[in-house]
C-alpha positions in Angstrom: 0.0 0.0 0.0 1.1 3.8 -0.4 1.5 6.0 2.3 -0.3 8.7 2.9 1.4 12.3 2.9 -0.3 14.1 5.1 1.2 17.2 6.0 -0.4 20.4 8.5 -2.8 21.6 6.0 -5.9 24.5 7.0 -7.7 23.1 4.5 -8.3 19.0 4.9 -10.3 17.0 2.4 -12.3 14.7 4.4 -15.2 12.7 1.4 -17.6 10.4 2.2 -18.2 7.4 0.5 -21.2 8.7 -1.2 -19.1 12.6 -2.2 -16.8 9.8 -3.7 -18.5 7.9 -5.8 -20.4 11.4 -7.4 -16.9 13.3 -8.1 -16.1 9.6 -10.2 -19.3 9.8 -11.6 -18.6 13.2 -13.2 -15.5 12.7 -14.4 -16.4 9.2 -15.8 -19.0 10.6 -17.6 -17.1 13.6 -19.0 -20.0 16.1 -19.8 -18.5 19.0 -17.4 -16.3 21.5 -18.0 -12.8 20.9 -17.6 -12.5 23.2 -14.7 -15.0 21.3 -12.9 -13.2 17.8 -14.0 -10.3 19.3 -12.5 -11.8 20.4 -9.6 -13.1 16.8 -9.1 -9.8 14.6 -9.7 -8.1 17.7 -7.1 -10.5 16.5 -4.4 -10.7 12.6 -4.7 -6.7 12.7 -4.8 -6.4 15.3 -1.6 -9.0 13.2 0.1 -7.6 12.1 3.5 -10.6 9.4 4.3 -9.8 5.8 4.2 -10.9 5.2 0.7 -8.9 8.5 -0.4 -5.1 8.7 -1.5 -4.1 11.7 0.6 -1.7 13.1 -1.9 0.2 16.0 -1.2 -0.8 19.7 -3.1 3.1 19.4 -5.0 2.0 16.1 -6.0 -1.4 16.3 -7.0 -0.1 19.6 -9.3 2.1 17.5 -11.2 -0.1 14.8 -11.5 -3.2 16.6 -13.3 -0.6 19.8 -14.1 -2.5 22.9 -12.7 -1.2 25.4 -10.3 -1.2 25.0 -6.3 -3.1 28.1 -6.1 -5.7 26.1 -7.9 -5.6 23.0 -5.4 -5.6 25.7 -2.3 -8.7 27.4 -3.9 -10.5 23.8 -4.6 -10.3 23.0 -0.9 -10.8 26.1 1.0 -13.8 25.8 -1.0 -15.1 22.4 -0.2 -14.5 23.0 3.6 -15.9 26.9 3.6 -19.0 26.3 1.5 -19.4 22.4 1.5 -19.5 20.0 -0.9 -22.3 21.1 -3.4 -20.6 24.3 -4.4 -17.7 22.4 -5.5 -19.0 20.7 -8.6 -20.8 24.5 -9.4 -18.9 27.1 -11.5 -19.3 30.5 -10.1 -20.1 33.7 -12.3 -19.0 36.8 -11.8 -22.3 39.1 -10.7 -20.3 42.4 -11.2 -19.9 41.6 -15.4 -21.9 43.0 -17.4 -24.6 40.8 -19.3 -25.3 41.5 -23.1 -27.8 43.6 -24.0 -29.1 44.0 -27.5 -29.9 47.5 -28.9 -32.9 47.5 -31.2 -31.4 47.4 -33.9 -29.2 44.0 -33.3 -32.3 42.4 -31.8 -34.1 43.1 -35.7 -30.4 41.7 -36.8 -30.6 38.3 -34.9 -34.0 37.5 -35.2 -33.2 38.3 -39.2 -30.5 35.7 -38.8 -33.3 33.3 -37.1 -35.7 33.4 -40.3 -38.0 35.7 -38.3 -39.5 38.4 -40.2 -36.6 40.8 -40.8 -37.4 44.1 -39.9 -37.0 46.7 -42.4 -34.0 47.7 -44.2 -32.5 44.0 -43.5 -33.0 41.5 -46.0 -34.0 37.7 -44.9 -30.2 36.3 -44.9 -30.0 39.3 -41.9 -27.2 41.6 -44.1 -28.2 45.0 -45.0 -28.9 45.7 -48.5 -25.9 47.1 -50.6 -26.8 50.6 -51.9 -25.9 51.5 -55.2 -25.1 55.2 -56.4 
């Protein structure tokens, strides 16, 4: 069997069985972003547990090749706001959504094969004037 590295950490990955076998489910099944793949493989290989491997942040860093700031984030995380923020991505609420004048609105639902409204043909380009 390996050993364990377990060093003083502030952070300590601690899974349960059933934590476990969800973070393998998502990256089995592949259909999340690769941040949140990372995120996953990070805590099943910090997890300290029985059934975890306890690696150490150097380690795991070199093993899925991301940055220790990235491990450090990943589990003050998963001890500060629990395990079902972890497999979330966060959004910024200060950035600025996009808005649609009325013109590009007309534009896109041109595009769509809405009605195009006028001055736009069908295909959604504007009509080339000739002099």
């Amino acid at each position: 069997m390996t050993r364990k590295e377990v060093a003083v950490k502030k952070y300590v990955v601690r899974l349960r069985a059933d934590e476990r076998a969800q973070l393998n489910d998502m990256i089995h099944r592949g259909k999340r972003s690769a941040q949140l793949l990372t995120r996953a493989r990070i805590l099943l290989k910090a997890d300290v547990s029985e059934a975890g491997e306890g690696w150490s942040d150097s380690r795991i860093a070199a093993a899925l090749d991301t940055s220790i700031a990235n491990i450090l984030r990943t589990r003050r995380q998963l001890v500060e706001e629990g395990f079902e923020a972890v497999p979330t991505r966060k959004y910024n609420p200060n950035s600025k959504g996009c808005t649609l004048s009325s013109n590009d609105s007309g534009y896109w639902f041109g595009l769509f094969g809405q009605m195009a409204p006028r001055g736009i043909s069908a295909s959604g380009r504007q009509p080339t004037q000739s002099s």
